[in-house]
C-alpha positions as CSV (number, residue, x, y, z in Angstrom):
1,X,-13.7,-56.1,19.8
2,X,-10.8,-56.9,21.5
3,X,-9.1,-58.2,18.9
4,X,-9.9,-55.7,16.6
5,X,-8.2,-53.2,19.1
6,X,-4.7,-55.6,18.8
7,X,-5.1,-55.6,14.9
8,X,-5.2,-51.5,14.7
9,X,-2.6,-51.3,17.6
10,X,0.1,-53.7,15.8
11,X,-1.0,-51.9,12.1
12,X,-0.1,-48.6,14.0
13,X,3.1,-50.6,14.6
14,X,4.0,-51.7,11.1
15,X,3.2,-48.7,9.8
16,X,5.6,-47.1,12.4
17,X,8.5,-48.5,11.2
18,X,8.0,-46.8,8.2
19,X,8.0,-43.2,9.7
20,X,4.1,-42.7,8.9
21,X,2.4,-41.8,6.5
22,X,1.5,-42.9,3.1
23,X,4.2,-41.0,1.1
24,X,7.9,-41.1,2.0
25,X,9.2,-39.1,-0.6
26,X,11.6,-40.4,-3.2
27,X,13.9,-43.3,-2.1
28,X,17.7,-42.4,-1.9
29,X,20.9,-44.2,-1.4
30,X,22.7,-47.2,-3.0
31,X,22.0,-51.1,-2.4
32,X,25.1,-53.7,-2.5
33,X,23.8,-57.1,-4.2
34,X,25.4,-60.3,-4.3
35,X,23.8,-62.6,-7.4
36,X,25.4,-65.6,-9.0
37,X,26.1,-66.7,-12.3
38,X,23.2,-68.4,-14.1
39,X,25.2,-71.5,-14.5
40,X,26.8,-74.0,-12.8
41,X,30.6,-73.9,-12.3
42,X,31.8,-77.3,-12.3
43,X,32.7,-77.0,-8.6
44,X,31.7,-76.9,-5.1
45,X,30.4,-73.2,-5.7
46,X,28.9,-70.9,-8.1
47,X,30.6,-68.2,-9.1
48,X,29.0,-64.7,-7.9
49,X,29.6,-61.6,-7.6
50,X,29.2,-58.2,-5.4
51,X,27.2,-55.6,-7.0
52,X,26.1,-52.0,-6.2
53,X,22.9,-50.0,-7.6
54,X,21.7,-47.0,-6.8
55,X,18.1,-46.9,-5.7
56,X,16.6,-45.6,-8.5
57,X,18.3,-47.9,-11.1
58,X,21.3,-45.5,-12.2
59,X,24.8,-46.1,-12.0
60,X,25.0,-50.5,-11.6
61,X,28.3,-52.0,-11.3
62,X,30.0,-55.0,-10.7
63,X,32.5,-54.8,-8.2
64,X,34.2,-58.1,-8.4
65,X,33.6,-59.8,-11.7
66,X,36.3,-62.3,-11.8
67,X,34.9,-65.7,-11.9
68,X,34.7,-66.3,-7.6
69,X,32.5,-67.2,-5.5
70,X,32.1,-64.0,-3.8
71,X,29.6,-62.7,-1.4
72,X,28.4,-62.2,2.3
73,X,28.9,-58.9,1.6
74,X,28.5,-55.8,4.4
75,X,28.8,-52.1,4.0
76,X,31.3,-50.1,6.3
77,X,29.8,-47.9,8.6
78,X,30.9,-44.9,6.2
79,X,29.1,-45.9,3.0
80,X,31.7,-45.9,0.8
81,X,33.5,-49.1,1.4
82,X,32.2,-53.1,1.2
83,X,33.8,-56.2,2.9
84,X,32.9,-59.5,1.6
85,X,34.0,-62.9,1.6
86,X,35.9,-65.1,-1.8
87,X,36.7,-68.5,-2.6
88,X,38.0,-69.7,-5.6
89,X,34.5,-71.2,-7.8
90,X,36.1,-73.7,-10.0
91,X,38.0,-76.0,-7.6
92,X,37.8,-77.7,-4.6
93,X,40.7,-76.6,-2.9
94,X,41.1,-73.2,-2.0
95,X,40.4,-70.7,1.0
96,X,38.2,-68.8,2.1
97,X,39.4,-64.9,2.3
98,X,37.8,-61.7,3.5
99,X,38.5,-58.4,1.2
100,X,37.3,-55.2,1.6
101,X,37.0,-52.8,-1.9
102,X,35.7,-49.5,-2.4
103,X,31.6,-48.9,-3.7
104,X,33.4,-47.6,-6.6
105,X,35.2,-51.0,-7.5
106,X,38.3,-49.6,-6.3
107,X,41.3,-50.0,-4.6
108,X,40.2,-53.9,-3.2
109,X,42.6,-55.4,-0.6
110,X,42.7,-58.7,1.1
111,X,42.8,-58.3,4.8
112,X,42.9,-62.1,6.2
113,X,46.5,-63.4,6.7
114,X,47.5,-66.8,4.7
115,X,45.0,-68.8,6.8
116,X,42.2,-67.5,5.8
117,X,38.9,-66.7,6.8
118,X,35.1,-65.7,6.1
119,X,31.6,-64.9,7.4
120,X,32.7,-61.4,8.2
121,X,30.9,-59.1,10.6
122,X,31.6,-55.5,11.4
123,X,31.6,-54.5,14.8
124,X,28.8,-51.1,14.7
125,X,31.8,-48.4,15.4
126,X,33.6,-50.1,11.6
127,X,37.2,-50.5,14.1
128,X,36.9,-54.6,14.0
129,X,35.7,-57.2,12.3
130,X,34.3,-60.8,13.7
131,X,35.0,-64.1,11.6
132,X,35.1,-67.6,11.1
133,X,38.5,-68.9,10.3
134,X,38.4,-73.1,9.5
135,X,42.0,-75.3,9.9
136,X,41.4,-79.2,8.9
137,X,38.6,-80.1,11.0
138,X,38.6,-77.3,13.5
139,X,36.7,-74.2,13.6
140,X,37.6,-70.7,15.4
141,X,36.0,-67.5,16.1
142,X,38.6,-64.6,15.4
143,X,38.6,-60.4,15.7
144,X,40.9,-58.4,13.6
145,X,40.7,-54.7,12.9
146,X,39.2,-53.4,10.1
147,X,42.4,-52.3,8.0
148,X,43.2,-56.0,8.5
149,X,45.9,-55.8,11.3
150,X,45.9,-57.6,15.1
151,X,44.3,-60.9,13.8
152,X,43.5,-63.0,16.8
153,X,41.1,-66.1,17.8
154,X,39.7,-65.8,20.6
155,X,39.3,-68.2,23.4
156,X,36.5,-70.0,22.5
157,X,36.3,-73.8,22.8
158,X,38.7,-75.5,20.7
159,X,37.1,-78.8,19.3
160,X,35.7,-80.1,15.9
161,X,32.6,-78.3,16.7
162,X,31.6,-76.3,13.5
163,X,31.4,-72.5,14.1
164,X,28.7,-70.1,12.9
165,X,28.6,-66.7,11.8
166,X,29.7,-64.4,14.7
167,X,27.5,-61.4,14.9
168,X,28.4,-58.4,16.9
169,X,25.8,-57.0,19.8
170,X,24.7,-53.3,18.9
171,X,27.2,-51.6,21.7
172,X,30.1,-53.2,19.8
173,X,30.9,-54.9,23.2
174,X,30.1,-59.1,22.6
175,X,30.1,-61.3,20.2
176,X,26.8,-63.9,19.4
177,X,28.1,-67.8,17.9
178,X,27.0,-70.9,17.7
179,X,28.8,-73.7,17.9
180,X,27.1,-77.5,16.3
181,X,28.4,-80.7,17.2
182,X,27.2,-82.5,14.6
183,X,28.5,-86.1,16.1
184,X,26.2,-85.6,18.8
185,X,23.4,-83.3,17.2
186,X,23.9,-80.6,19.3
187,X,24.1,-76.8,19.1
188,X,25.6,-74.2,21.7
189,X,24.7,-70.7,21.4
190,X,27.7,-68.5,23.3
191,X,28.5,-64.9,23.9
192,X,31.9,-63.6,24.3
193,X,33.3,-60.1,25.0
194,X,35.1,-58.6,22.3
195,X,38.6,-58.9,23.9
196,X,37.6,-62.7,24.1
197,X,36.9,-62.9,27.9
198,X,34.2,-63.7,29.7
199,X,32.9,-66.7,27.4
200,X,29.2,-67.9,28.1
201,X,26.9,-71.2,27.1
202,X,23.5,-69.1,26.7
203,X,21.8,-72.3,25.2
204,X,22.4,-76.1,24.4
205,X,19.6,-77.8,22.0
206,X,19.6,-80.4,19.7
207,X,16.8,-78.3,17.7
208,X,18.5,-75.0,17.3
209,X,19.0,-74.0,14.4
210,X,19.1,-70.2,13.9
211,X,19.7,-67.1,16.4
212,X,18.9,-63.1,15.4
213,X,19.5,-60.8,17.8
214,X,17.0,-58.0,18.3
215,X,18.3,-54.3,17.2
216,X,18.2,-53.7,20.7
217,X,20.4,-56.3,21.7
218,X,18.7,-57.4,24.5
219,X,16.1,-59.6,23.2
220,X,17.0,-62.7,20.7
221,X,14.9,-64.9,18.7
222,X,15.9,-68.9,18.7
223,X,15.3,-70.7,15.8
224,X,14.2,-74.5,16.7
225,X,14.0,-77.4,13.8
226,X,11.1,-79.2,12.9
227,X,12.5,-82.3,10.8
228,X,9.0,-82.5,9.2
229,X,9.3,-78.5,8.3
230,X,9.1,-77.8,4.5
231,X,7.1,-75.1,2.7
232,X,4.0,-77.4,3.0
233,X,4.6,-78.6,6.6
234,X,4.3,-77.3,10.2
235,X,7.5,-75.2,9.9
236,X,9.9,-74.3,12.7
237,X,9.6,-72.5,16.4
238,X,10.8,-69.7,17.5
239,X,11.1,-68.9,21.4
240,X,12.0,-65.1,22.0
241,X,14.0,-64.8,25.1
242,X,15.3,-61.3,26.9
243,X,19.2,-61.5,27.9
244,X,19.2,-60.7,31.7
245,X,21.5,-61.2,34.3
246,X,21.1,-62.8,36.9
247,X,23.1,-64.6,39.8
248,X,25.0,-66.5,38.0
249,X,26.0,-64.2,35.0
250,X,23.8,-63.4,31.8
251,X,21.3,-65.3,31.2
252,X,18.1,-66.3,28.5
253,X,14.6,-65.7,29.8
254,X,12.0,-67.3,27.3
255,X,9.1,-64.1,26.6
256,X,7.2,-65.7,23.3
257,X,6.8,-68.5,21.1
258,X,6.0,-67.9,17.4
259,X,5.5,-71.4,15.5
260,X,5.0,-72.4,12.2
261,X,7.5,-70.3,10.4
262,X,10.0,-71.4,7.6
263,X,13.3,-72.9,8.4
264,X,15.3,-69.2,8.4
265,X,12.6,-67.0,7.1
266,X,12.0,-64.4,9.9
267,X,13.8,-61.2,11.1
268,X,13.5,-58.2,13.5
269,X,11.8,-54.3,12.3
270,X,13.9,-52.1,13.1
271,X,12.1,-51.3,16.1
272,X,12.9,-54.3,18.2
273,X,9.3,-55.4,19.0
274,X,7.9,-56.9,16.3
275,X,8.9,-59.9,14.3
276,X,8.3,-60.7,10.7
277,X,8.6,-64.3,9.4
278,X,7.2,-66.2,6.6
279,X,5.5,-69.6,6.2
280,X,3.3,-71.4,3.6
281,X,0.5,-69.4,4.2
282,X,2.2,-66.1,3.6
283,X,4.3,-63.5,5.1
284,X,3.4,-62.3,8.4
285,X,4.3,-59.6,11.5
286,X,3.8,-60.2,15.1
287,X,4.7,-58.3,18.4
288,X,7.6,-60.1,19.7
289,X,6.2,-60.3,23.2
290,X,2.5,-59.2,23.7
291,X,-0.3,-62.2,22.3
292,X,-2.1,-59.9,20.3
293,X,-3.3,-62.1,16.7
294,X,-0.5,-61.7,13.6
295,X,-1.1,-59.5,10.5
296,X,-0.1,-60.2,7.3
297,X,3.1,-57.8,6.2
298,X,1.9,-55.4,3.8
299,X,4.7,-56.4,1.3
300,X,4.4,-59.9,0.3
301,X,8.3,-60.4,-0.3
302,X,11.5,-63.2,-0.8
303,X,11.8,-62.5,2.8
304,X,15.7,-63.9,3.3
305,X,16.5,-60.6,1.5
306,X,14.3,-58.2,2.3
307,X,16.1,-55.1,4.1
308,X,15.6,-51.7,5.3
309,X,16.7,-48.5,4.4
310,X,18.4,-46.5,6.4
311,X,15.5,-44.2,7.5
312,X,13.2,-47.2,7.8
313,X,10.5,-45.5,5.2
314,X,11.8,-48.2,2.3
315,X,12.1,-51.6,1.8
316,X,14.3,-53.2,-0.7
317,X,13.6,-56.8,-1.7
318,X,13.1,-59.1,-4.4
319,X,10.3,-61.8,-5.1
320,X,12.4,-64.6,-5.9
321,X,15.9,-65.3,-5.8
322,X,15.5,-68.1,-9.0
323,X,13.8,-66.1,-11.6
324,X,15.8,-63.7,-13.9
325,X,12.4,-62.1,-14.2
326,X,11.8,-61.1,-10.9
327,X,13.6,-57.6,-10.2
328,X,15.4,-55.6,-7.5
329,X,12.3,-53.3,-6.1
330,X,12.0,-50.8,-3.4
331,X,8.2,-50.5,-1.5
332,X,7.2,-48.4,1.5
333,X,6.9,-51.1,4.8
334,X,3.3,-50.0,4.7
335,X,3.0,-50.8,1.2
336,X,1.8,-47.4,-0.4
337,X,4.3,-47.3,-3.0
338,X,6.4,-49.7,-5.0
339,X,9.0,-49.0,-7.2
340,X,11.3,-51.2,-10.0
341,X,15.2,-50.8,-9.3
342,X,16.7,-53.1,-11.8
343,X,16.0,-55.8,-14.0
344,X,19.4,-56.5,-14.7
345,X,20.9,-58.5,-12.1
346,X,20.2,-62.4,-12.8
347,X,19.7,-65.0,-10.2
348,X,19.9,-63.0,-6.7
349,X,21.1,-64.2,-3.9
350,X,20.1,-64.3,-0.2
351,X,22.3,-61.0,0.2
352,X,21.5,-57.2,-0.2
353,X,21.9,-54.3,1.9
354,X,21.2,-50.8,2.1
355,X,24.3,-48.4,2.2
356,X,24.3,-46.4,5.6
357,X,23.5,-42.6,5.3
């Protein structure tokens, strides 16, 4: 009976996130998609491009069309612009640059200088953006504002460590990276103040693989590799672990550990205390920090792109990322209602996102 009391309790949950209820009225807004070409370039990348699409299937566009290998692509905090990364998809030389454009397809403007850079983030407020810039063997975390100007790296350490995406906390105040020494096997996870002071080692592990912070920002969820993990093995770990500090300065203290979940295949609800992750038995949803058993999530989805709308009543995902057939749909997180988007966009990739409100 016991358990049956944790089951209702963390359905309650799920069915939380999506505001309640089994009707949440018509789904509104606009969805930017990044999908590549259904054939191969003859380079190092495909080429792709940034899409948007309204919700309810009017008004697709293309933003980019011009034979790149475009993508990571982020809304601005106002809805009406997108900055994404491009690289040239038909060479191997070439750099990597960060543009931003309007949703319209308009007015697109490189904003990295000559050196580059990618793997954009935007800080919450939209005033500065995080990214990777890469120089020979050497890789760098820098900030710039969001109009492009006052490009700096920050003082992060400066070796032939490769750098990850940088990922802004919530408050806009820090920066999340991780840095892998691949000589030695090893991955850092640091945090770093947005002015570049006060760098910190969080983490060191020869298994970690992955980091998402909670939309809280005080609670992350560490991705550790299994080598034997594949769909039909034992999968990876994940260890949730609050940020506190303590004596000596912030600090990770381990709350959970969630196993058997595909390499990458897991992210927050928008609520912070519940995880959703995938493995070969399905897709699944767990309270980050109490033991109570895991549920099956109600929408059985290509988790690496499934994302939530603004209200958190929708969820816009897509089966597959490798069949034409599967489409762009939209389905209540309790899974009441499901709706088609579009059919139109081939060969989706890990990226979509919800404009904001």
């Amino acid at each position: 009976m016991r358990a049956s009391r944790y089951g209702i309790a963390l359905a309650l949950l799920v069915a939380g996130v999506a505001a309640g209820g089994t009707s949440s009225g018509e789904p509104r807004g606009t969805l930017a998609v990044v999908a590549e070409a259904s054939h191969e370039s003859g380079g190092v990348n495909y080429p792709s491009d940034v899409f948007v699409v309204d919700v309810d299937g009017r008004h697709l566009r293309n933003l980019t069309h011009d034979g790149a290998s475009n993508g990571w692509a982020q809304w601005m905090p106002d809805g009406r612009r997108i900055v994404f990364q491009s690289h040239p998809s038909n060479t191997e030389r070439g750099t990597w640059h960060i543009f931003v454009i309007n949703s319209d397809g308009t007015h697109r403007r490189r904003l990295t200088s000559r050196i580059g850079g990618s793997a954009p983030d935007i800080s919450p407020d939209g005033r500065r953006v995080s990214y990777v810039v890469q120089r020979r063997r050497k890789w760098d975390v820098y900030v710039m504002d969001s109009d492009g100007r006052h490009q700096r790296r920050l003082r992060t350490p400066h070796d032939e460590w490769q750098v990850g995406a940088p990922t802004w906390t919530p408050d806009g105040r820090m920066i999340f990276f991780v840095r892998t020494d691949w000589s030695h096997g090893v991955s850092s996870l640091f945090l770093i103040n947005g002015d570049g002071s006060g760098l910190t080692r969080l983490a060191c592990a020869r298994s970690l693989s992955g980091v998402a912070l909670s939309p809280t920002g005080r609670t992350l969820a560490l991705e550790h590799s299994d080598p034997s993990a594949s769909p039909t093995g034992s999968g990876d770990e994940l260890t949730i672990a609050d940020l506190r500090r303590g004596s000596g300065g912030l600090l990770l203290r381990p709350v959970k550990t969630i196993r058997n979940v595909w390499p990458g295949a897991f992210l927050w609800a928008p609520d912070g205390r519940t995880i959703i992750y995938e493995n070969d038995a399905g897709t699944w949803v767990v309270d980050a920090r109490r033991p109570e058993p895991r549920l099956r999530f109600p929408v059985q989805a290509y988790l690496y792109n499934l994302r939530w709308s603004p209200d958190r009543r929708w969820l816009a995902f897509s089966r597959s990322r490798v069949l034409a057939t599967d489409p762009i749909e939209v389905a209540t997180a309790a899974g009441h209602e499901r709706r088609t988007v579009t059919r139109k966009i081939c060969c989706l990739l890990d990226e979509l996102a919800w404009a904001p409100r």
